[in-house]
ZAMARGU-4260 file (C-alpha; in steps of 0.2 Angstrom, whole numbers, plus 5000, padded with zeros to 4 digits):
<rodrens>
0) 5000/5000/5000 | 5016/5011/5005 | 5022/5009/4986 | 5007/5014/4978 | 5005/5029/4988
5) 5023/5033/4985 | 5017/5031/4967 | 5002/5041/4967 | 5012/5054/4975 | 5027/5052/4963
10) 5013/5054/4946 | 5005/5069/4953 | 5022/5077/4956 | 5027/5073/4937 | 5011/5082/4932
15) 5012/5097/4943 | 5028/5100/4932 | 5023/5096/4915 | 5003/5107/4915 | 5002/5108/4898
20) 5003/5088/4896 | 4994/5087/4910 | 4980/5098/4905 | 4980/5093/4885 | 4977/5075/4891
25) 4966/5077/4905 | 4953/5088/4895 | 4953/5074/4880 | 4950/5061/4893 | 4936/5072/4900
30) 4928/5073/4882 | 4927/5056/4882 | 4923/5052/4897 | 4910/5065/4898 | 4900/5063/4885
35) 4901/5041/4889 | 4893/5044/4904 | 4880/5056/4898 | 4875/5045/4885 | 4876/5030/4897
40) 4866/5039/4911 | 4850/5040/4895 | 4855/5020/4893 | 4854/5017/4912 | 4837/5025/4914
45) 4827/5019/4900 | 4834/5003/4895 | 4843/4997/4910 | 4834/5003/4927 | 4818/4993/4934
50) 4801/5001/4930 | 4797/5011/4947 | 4782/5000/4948 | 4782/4982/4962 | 4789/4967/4952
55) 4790/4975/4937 | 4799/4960/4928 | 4782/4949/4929 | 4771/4964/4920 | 4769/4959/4901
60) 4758/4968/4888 | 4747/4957/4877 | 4741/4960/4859 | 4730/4952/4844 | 4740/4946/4830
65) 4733/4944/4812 | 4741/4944/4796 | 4744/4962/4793 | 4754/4964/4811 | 4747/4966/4830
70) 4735/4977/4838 | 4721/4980/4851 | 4710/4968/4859 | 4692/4963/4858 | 4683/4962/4875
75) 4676/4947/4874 | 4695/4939/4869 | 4700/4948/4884 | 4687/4939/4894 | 4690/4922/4886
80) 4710/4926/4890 | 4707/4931/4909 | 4697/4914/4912 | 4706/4902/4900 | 4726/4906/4905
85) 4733/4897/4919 | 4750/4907/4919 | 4743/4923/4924 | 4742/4929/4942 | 4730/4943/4935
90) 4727/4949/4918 | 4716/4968/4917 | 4710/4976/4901 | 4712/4995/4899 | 4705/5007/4882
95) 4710/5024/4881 | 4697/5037/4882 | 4697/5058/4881 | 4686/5067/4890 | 4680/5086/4896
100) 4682/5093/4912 | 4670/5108/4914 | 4666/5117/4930 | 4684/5120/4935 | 4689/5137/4924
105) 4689/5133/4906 | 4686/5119/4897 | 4700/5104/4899 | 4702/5090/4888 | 4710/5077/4897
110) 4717/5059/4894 | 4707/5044/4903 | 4712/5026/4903 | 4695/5014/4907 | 4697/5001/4916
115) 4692/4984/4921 | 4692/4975/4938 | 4710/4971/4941 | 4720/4984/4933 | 4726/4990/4948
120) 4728/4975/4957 | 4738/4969/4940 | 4749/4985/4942 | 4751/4984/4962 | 4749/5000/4964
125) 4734/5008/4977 | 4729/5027/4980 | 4739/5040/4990 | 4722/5046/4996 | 4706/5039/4995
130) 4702/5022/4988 | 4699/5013/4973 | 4683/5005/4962 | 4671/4996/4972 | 4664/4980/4962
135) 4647/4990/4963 | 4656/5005/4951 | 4660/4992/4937 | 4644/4985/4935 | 4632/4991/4922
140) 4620/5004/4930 | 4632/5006/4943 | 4639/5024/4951 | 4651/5035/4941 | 4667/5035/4950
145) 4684/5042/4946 | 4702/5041/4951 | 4713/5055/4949 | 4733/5055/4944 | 4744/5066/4955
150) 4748/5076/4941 | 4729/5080/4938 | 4724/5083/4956 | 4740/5093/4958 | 4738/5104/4942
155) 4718/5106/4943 | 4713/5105/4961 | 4728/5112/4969 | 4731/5096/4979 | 4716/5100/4987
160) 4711/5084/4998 | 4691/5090/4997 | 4689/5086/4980 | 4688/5066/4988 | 4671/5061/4988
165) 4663/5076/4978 | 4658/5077/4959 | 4665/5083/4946 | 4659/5085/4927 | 4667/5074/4913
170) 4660/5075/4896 | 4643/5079/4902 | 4642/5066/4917 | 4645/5069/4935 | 4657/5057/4943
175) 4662/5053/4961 | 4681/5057/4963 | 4684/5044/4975 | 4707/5043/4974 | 4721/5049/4972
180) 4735/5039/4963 | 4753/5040/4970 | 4765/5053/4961 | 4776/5039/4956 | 4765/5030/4945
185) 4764/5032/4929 | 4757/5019/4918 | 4750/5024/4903 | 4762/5037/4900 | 4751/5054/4899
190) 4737/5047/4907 | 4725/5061/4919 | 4711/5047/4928 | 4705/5032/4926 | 4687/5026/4926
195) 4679/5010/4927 | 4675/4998/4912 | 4655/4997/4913 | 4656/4983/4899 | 4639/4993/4893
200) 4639/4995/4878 | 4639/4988/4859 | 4659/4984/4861 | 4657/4974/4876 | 4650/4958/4865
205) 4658/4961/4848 | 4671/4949/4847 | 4676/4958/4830 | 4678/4975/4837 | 4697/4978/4843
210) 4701/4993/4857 | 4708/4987/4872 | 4724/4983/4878 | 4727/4971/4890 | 4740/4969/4903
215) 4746/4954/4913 | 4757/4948/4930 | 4764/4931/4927 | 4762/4921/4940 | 4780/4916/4951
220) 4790/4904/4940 | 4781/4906/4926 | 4794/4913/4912 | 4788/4921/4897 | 4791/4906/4885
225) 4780/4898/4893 | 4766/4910/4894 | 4766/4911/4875 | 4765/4892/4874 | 4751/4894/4886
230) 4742/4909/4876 | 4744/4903/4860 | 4734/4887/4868 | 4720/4899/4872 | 4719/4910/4852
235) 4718/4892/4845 | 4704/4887/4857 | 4696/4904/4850 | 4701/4902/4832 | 4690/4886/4833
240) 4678/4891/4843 | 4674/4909/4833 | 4679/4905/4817 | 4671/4922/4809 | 4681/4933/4821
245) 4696/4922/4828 | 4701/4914/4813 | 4720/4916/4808 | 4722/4929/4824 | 4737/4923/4837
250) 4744/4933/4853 | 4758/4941/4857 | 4768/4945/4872 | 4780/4957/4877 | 4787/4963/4895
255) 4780/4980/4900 | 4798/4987/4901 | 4803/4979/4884 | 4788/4988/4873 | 4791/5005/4882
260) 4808/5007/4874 | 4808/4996/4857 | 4806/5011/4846 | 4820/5017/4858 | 4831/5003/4860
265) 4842/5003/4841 | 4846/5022/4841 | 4852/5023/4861 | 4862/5007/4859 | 4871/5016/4841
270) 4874/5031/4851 | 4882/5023/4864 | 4892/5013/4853 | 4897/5031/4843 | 4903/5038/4861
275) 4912/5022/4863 | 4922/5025/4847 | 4925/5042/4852 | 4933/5037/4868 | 4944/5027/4860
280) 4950/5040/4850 | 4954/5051/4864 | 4965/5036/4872 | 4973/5034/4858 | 4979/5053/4858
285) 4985/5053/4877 | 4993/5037/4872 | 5002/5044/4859 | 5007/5060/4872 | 5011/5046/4884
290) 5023/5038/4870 | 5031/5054/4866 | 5033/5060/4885 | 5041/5041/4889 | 5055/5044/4877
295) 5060/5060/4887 | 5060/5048/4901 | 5070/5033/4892 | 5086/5038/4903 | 5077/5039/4922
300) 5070/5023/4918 | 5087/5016/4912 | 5095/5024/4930 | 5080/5017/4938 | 5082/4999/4931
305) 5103/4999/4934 | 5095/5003/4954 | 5088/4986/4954 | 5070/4992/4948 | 5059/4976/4942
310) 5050/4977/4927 | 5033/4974/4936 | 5038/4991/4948 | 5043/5000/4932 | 5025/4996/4925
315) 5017/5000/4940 | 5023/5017/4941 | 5016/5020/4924 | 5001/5013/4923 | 4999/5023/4938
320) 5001/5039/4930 | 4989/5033/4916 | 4977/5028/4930 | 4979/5046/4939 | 4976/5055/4922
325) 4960/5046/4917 | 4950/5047/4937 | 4955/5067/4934 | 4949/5067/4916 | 4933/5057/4925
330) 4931/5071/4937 | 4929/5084/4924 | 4921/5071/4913 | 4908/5070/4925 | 4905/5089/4928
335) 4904/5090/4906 | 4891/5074/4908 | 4879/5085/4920 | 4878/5099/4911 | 4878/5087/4896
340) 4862/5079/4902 | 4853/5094/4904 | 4858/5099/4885 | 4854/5082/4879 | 4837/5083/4890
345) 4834/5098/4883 | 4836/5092/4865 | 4826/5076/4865 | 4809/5080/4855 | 4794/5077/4867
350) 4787/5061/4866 | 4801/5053/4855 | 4811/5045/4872 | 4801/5035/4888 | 4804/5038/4905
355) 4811/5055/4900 | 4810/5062/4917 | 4817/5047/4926 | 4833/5051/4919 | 4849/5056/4930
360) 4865/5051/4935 | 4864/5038/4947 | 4875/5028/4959 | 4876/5015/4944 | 4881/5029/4932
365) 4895/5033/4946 | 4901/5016/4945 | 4901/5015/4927 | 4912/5032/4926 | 4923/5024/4939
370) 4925/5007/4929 | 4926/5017/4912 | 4941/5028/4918 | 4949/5014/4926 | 4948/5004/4910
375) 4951/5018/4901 | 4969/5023/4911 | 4975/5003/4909 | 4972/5004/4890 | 4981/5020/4885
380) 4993/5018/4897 | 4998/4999/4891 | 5008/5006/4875 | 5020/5016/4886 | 5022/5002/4900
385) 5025/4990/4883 | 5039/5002/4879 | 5047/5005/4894 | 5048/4985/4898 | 5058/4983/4879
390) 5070/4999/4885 | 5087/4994/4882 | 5096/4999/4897 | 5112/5004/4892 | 5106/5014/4877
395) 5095/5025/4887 | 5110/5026/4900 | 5119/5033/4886 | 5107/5048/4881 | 5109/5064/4887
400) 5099/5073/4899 | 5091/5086/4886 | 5092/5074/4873 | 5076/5062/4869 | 5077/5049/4860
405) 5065/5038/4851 | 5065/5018/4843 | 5058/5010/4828 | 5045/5000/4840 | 5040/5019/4850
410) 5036/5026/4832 | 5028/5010/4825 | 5018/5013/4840 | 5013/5029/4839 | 5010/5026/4821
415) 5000/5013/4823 | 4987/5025/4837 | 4987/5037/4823 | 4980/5024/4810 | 4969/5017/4823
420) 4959/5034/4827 | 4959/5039/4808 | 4949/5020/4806 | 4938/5026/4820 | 4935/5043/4816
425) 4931/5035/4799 | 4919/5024/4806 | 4909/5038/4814 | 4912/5050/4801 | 4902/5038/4788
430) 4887/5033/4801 | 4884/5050/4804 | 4886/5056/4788 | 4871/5039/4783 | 4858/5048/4796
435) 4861/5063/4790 | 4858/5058/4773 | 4843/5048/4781 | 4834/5062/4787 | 4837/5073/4772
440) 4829/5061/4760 | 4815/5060/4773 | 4811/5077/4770 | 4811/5077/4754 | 4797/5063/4753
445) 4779/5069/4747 | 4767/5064/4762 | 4750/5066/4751 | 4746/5083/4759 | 4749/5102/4759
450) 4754/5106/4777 | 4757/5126/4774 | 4745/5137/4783 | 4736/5124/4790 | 4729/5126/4808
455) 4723/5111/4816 | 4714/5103/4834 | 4705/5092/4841 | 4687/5093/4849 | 4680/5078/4862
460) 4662/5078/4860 | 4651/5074/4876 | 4649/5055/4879 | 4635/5051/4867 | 4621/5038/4865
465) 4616/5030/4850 | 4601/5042/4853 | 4609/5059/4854 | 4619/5058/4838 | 4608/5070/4830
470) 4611/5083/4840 | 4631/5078/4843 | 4632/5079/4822 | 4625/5094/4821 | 4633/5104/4835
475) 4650/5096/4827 | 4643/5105/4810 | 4639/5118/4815 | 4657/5123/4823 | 4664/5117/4807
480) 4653/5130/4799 | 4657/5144/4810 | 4675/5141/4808 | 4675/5141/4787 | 4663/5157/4788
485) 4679/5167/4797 | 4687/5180/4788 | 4706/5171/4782 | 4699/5155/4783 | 4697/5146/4764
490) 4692/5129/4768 | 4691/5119/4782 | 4686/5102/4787 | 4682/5089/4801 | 4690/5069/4802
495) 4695/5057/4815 | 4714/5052/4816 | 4724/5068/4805 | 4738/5061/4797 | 4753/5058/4810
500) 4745/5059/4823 | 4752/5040/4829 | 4732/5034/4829 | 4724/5024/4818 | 4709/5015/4814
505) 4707/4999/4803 | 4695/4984/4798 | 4692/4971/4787 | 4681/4970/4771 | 4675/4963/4758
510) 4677/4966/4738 | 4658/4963/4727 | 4663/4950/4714 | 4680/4945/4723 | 4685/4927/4730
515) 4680/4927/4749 | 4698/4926/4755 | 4700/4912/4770 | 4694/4914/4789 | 4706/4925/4795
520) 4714/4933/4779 | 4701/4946/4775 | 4712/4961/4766 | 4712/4976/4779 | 4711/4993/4776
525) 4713/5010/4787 | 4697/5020/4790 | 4696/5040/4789 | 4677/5046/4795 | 4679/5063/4787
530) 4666/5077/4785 | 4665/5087/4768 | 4678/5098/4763 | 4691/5087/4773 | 4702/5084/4758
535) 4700/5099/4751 | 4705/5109/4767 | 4722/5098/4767 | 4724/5099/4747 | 4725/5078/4745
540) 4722/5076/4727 | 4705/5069/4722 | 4713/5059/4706 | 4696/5054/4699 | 4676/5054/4704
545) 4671/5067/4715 | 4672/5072/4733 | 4661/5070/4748 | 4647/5082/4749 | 4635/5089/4762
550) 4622/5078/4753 | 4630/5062/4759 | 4619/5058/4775 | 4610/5044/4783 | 4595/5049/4767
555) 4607/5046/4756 | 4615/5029/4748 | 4632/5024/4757 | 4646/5029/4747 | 4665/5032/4751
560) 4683/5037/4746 | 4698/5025/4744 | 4716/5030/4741 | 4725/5026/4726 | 4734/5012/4736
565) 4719/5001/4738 | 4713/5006/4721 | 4727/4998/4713 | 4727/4984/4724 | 4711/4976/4722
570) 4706/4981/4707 | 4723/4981/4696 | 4720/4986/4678 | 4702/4990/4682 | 4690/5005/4685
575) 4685/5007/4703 | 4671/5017/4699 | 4655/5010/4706 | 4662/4997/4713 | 4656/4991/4732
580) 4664/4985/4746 | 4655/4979/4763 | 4661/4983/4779 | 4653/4974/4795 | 4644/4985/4806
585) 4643/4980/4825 | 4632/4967/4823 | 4644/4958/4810 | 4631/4962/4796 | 4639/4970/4779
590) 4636/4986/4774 | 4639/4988/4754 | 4646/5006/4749 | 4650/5011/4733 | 4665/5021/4728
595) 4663/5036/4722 | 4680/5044/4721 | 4699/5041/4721 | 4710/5050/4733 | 4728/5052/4733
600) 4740/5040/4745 | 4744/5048/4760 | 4756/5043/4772 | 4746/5044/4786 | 4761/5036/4800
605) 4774/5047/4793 | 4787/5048/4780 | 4796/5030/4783 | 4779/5021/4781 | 4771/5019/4762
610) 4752/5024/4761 | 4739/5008/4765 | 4724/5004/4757 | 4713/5017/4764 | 4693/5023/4766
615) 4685/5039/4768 | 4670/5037/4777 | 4657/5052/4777 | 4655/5056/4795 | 4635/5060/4791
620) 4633/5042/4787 | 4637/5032/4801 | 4625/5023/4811 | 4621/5031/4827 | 4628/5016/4837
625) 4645/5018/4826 | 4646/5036/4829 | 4642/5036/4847 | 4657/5023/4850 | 4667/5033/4839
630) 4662/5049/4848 | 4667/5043/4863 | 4683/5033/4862 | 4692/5045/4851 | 4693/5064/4847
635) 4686/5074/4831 | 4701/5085/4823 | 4697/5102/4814 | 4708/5106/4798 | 4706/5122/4795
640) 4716/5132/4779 | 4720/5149/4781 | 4723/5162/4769 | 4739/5168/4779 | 4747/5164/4795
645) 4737/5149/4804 | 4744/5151/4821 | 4735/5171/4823 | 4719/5163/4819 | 4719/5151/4836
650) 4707/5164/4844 | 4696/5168/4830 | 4695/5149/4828 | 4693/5145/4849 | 4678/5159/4849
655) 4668/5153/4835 | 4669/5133/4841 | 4665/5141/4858 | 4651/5152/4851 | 4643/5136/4847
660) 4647/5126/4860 | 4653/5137/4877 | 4659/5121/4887 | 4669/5111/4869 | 4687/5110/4876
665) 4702/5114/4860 | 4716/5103/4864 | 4734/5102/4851 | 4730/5118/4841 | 4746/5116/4832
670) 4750/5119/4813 | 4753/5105/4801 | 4769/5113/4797 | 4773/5108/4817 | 4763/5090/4815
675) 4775/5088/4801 | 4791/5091/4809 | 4789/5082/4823 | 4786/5069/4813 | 4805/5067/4810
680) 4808/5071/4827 | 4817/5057/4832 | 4828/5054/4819 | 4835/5073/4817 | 4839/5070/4835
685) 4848/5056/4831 | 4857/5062/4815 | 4860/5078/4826 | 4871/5068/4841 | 4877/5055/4829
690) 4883/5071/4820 | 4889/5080/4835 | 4899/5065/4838 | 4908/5060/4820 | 4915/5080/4822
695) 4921/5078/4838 | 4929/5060/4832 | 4936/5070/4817 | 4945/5084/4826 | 4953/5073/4838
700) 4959/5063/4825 | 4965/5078/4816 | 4972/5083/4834 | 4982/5064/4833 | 4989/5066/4816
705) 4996/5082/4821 | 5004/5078/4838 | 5011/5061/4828 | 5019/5072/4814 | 5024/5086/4823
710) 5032/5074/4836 | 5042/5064/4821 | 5049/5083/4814 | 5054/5086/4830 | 5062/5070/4834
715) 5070/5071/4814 | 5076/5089/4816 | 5095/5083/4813 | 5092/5072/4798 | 5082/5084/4791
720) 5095/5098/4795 | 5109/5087/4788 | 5098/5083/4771 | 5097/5102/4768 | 5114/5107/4771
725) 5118/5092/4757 | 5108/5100/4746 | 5089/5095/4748 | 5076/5109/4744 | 5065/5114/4758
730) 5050/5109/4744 | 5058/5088/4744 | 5056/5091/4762 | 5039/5096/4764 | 5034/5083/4750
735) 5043/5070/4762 | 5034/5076/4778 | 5018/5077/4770 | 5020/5059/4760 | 5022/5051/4777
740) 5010/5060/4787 | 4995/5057/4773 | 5002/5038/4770 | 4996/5034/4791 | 4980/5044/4784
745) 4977/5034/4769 | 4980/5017/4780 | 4967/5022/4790 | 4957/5028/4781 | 4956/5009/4772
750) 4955/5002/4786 | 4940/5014/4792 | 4931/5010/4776 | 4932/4992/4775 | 4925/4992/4796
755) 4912/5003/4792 | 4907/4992/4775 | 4906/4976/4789 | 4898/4986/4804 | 4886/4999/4795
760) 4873/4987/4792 | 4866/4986/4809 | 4862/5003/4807 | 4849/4999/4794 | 4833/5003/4804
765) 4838/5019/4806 | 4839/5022/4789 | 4825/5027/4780 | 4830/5027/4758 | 4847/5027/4760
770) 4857/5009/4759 | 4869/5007/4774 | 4883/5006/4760 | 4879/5021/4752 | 4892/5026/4738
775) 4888/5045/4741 | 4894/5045/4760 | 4909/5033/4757 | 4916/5043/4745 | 4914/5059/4753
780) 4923/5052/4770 | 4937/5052/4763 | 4938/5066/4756 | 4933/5075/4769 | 4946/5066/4781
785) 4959/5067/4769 | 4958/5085/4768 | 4957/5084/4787 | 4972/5076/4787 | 4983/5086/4775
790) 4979/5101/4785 | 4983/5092/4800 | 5000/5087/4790 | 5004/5105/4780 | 5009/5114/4798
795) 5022/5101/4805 | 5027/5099/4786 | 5029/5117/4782 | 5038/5119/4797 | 5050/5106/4795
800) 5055/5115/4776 | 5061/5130/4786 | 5072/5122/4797 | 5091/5130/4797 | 5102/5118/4793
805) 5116/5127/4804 | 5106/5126/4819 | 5096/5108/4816 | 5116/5103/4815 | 5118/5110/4834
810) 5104/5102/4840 | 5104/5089/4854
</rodrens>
């Protein structure tokens, strides 16, 4: 313990009197460093960190499968599920709901989760104050209760304990608030209370109408594995049983934790991989600062060895000094990765990341930065210790105290660093440069739709029966009318699910004259219920027929729109034009519509998915039951054009809904021009730090090149003296200088290519049109590096050419 003090002691001497080494190679260090533990703290916290909710390794999310992918649940699979499965300890069902709160202020639109008995049970979660459901509150006909989130009783009764046990107004209906959920809960993401699933109404025994999802706690000792074996039993059961509905649908099963962050999962894991990258780079500088200070210090090891110093005590000493340079460089590091977080938070597009604000830097992120720095101190400083242990004794006895020297195996090494980071920074250089090109040719993608001044937002209608859909049509009408007749407003329309919005409505259906298709592979197409005027207000081209009118009501026949997609689909060749297709309504009965127009595709998920088959629905023509469900599961959304700016017209807009309808809440009023752009969000986040972090890789390696060229003039000031004052031109020298410098380039830069050829394909998700091998970006790294690199060369080289022979003959 004595020695490795003396050690410790003995490095932070040496680096007190050399403060420009010491502070060069600390703050590269600290770059690296830093921004690894920045980027690991994101990794910690989303992928890597228990959900803050009890057991959270036995919660698994369940979905229906069919051929086209997996979704919601039907309410009577749920029920079949939660009787049938003997690997569950619970199972609950849940179906995402908006709703109005009126009575407090204005008008709020808030997010509600229904649920059924077990959810919370499922979750293990119970209320901070009050209670939860009683069995009485989830039976039809039952009271109307309500539990609160923490964030809404915080934001919307001022934490005020009274509210328990009173009424408040949601959609039109009083209900009981009777808790209050803990301030650590937060499952679904966004959610503002949760009611209880009554099970009353037309869904609750329609077997082919999917809206739930369903949540499950394995029971102890049950793994996954065998939970799908179990469940998979219980949708072939169905598939039997219900041939019409269930045929050809499966289940699937994810953990909780696992389908909060799969969208997540690929770009966090490249990221950390590029910071990786970028810490190598930055050990292979200080290792090539360590190299050249070693060969100062060839002669105090040789006395040191001739004093009866082992090999091990030499190595000790400097892997030491490594060791002491990388935990300062983590101190800083860590200081760059707070204020890094914060930058990095602040960056991260809303929505795009889960568990955003359980992000920090933890104990585990403190070990990590330990164990990183450690890591980091042995690896740079092995090249050195290597050195030191091949020092031949009596040569480095022989040197002069002011004189370094430096072998053919310290410049193959430092050589050989200089080539490594140029293959690194290569590697980086061409991944960034992929999602950059990535997002770029996103951009340039033609959605189907005019997003300029275009105003947008979305309207929850009351809860509504079958029997009030009259009057919730017409009061939805009417607004729509009072908004196109505003001055600056040119067209204006009303739909449910705008274009990426991440929501989505599909079902199956039949073609007239087609082959029925078997149990289970009905084609499937996306619905759009849309009032007249919708594609005109959002400028989708109708490429043949005519639109939707005003005259399209229940007195009228049943017509609709389908998108170019599904018109060359099923019915290739052909003319679509008064052609029907049948959708079930909720009794499984088929409904024939005719087709009286062709729209354009548009891609209603965002620019990396292709358009589907799609229908346009008039609103005016759905049954009362359909629009009552639809009314209130989902929101309407208003897309109003404007003559000029859309944003100014939000209040012109709010008072005309309002003028109609004093207690309709407005919730994201945004323009499509914003819709649009955070549409690409996520992946102009991730070409940004990927970006962010292939410039940094570049200047260091510019940095290494450097400090290895102007390290080899320095060390060659004689020869090159000697050559010039025999009679070489100052140009033969700079050619020389620069001939060697690029030649370590070149070699890099062939390695770089041919690892990023190998590695680059496991970046393809994140790729949207552009191949992983793309020639553009592989030709323009280097040349970029290579420009890079002749700058970094040109100073040392330059100054080698104006060395004076007289003096360079002098030197020692």
């Amino acid at each position: 313990m004595r020695g490795i003090l003396r050690d410790l002691h003995f490095s932070l001497r040496l680096l007190r009197n050399n403060p420009m080494f010491a502070v060069v190679a600390v703050a590269a260090l600290a770059l690296g460093i830093g921004a690894n533990t920045a980027i690991f703290s994101v990794v910690n916290s989303v992928l890597l960190r228990p959900l803050p909710l009890k057991d959270a390794d036995r919660l698994v999310v369940i979905n229906e499968t069919y051929t086209e992918g997996f979704g919601s649940v039907s309410a009577p699979n749920y029920a079949d599920w939660r009787d049938r499965n003997k690997v569950f300890e619970s199972i609950a069902a849940l179906s995402s709901i908006g709703m109005n709160l009126t009575g407090h202020g204005d008008p709020v639109f808030l997010q509600g989760q229904a649920v059924s008995p077990g959810f919370f049970e499922t979750m293990k979660v119970s209320t901070a104050r009050g209670r939860l459901f009683t069995a009485d509150e989830y039976k039809p006909g039952g009271p109307f209760a309500v539990v609160l989130s923490q964030g809404l009783f915080q934001r919307s009764f001022g934490g005020d304990i009274g509210i328990i046990g009173k009424p408040i107004a949601l959609s039109g209906w009083l209900y009981e608030v009777v808790g209050v959920l803990p301030a650590g809960f937060a499952y679904p993401r966004g959610t503002d209370l949760f009611i209880a699933n009554r099970f009353d109404n037309a869904l609750a025994n329609n077997r082919g109408n999917h809206y739930m999802e369903c949540i499950a706690r394995l029971k102890p000792g049950i793994t996954l594995e065998q939970a799908r074996t179990d469940m998979n039993g219980v949708a072939a059961q169905l598939a039997n049983a219900y041939p019409d509905q269930n045929a050809g649908r499966g289940v699937r099963l994810d953990l909780l934790a696992e389908r909060m962050t799969r969208r997540s999962r690929p770009a966090l894991l490249v990221l950390l991989g590029a910071v990786g990258f970028v810490l190598l780079i930055a050990c292979a500088n200080v290792a090539n600062l360590l190299l050249a200070r070693a060969a100062t210090r060839q002669r105090e090891i040789a006395v040191r060895t001739a004093l009866g110093a082992g090999g091990w005590r030499i190595i000790r000493q400097l892997l030491t000094e490594s060791v002491v340079l990388s935990l300062l460089g983590a101190v800083l590091g860590l200081v760059l990765a707070n204020w890094g977080l914060d930058a990095l938070i602040a960056l991260v597009p809303a929505g795009t990341l889960p568990r955003m604000q359980e992000i920090s830097i933890d104990w585990n992120v403190l070990w990590f930065t330990l164990a990183l720095s450690l890591v980091t101190g042995v690896l740079f400083g092995l090249a050195p210790a290597v050195q030191a242990l091949r020092l031949d004794v009596n040569e480095g006895l022989k040197q002069s105290a002011g004189r370094s020297g430096s072998g053919r195996r310290s410049s193959y090494l430092r050589n050989g660093l200089a080539v490594a980071e140029i293959a690194v920074a290569v590697l980086l250089l061409i991944g960034g440069g992929l999602t950059i090109k990535a997002f770029v040719e996103l951009q340039r993608i033609d959605l189907g739709f005019n997003s300029s001044h275009l105003l947008t937002m979305e309207l929850n209608l009351p809860e509504t029966t079958p029997e009030q859909m009259p009057v919730r049509l017409s009061s939805l009408l009417r607004m729509l009318a009072g908004v196109r007749g505003l001055a600056g407003v040119t067209a204006g329309g009303a739909v449910v699910y705008l274009p990426l919005s991440d929501s989505n409505s599909n079902g199956s259906f039949q073609v007239e004259g087609a082959p029925t298709p078997p149990k289970g592979h009905e084609p499937v197409a996306e619905y759009r219920m849309v009032s007249a005027g919708y594609l005109e207000a959002m400028r989708i081209p109708l490429l043949q027929g005519r639109d939707l009118s005003e005259r399209d009501d229940r007195h009228s026949p049943a017509v609709v729109l389908v998108n170019q997609a599904m018109a060359k689909r099923f019915w290739p060749g052909q003319d679509p034009m008064g052609k029907r297709v049948a959708f079930d309504d909720d009794k499984g009965r088929p409904i024939w519509l005719s087709i009286v127009g062709i729209a354009g595709n548009v891609r209603h998920f965002g620019f990396e998915q292709e358009a589907a088959p799609e229908v346009y629905f008039p609103i005016a023509q759905l049954d009362p039951q359909a629009f009552a469900i639809t009314a209130s599961r989902t929101p309407f959304s208003f897309a109003i054009r404007t003559s000029g700016n859309p944003a100014a017209m939000t209040a012109a807009v709010s008072s005309a809904i309002h003028s109609v309808e004093p207690n309709q809440s407005l919730t994201a009023i945004r323009t499509m021009d914003e819709m649009v752009s955070d549409s690409v969000a996520r992946p102009r986040f991730e070409s940004l730090l990927l970006g962010i972090f292939a410039a940094l890789a570049l200047l260091l390696a510019a940095a290494g090149v450097y400090s290895v060229m102007a390290y080899a003039v320095t060390q060659r000031t004689r020869e090159i003296g000697l050559r010039m004052a025999l009679g070489a031109h100052p140009g033969d020298v700079l050619r020389q200088v620069l001939l060697d410098g690029l030649t370590l380039a070149g070699l890099g830069v062939a390695i770089g290519l041919a690892a990023a050829f190998a590695i680059t394909p496991v970046m393809a998700n994140l790729l949207y049109g552009v191949s992983p091998r793309d020639p553009l970006v592989f030709a323009l790294v280097p040349a970029i590096l290579g420009t890079v690199a002749v700058i970094a060369c040109w100073i040392p080289a330059r100054r080698a050419a104006q060395v004076d022979p007289m003096i360079a003959l002098r030197y020692e």
